[in-house]
N, C-alpha and C positions, 0 to 999 in steps of 0.2 A: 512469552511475548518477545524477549529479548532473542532468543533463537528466532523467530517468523523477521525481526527488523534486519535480522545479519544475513537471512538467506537472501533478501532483498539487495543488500550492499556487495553480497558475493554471485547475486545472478543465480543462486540456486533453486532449481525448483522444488527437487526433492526435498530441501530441508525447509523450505516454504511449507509447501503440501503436507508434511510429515509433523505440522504443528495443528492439522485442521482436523475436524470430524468428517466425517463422508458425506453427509449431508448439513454443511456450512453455507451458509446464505450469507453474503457480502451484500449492503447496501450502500451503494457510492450516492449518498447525495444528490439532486439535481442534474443526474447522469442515468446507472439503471440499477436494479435488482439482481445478483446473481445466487445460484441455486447450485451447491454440489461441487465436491472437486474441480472437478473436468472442466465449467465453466469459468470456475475461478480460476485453473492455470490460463486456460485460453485469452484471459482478462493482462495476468500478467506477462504473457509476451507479446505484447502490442506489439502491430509492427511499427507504429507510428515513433517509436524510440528506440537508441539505440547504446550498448553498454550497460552499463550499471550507475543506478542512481546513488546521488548522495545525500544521505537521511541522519539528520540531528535531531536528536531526541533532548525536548529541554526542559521537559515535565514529565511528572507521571502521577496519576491519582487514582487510589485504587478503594475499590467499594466491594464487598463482597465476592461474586465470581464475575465483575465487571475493571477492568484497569484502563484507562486512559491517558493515550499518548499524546502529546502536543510537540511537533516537530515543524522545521522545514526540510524543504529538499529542493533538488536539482537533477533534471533531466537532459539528456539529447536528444533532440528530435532527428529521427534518419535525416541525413539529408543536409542536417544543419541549422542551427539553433538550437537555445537554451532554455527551457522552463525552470521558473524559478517559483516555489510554490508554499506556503505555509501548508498546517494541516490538527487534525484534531481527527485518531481514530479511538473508539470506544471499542474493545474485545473483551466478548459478552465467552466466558469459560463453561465446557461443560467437563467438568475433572478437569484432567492438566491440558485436552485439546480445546481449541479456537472453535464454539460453535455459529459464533454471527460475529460481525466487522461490521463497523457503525463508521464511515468515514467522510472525514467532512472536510474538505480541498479548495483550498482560495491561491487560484495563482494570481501570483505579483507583480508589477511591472509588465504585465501580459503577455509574456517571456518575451524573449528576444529572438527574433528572427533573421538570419543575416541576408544582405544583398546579396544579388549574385548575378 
């Protein structure tokens, strides 16, 4: 799990990807369902942001082959502006890969957008 939050913070895909099973389903919460690598990279390079986000990790609670992260972070939006966003993922293990992503996303202050 600790490798999948670094590939995040360093924009990697491959060492993102290379903690998941081939058939890994991510469910974002009140957003959508994804299914399989390929859609989950697609997921992570929004184009809607830009750089690399920053992700504190300030919990962790681990059950079985299930661990749960409780963090914030902080995004770019292309373009300009800031999201700023708590979070609570549950990564559901099959052996040492990531088979399902339980994640649960409350932005804050409803980021910030600037004038322009």
């Amino acid at each position: 799990m600790e490798t999948y939050i670094e590939g995040f913070r360093q924009g990697d895909h491959r060492m993102i990807l290379g903690c998941l099973t081939d058939d890994v389903v991510w469910a974002l919460h009140g957003y959508r369902e994804l299914r399989g690598k390929e859609a989950f990279e697609r997921e992570i390079a929004n184009p809607a942001f830009e750089g690399r986000p920053s992700l504190t990790i300030e919990k962790l609670v681990e059950e079985g082959d299930c661990v749960v992260a409780f963090g914030r972070g902080r995004a770019a939006f292309t373009g300009g502006g800031i999201l700023d966003f708590v979070f609570a993922d549950a990564f559901i293990f099959d052996g040492p890969s990531i088979c399902r992503l339980e994640t649960y996303q409350v932005n804050v202050d409803g980021g910030s957008e600037t004038e322009g």
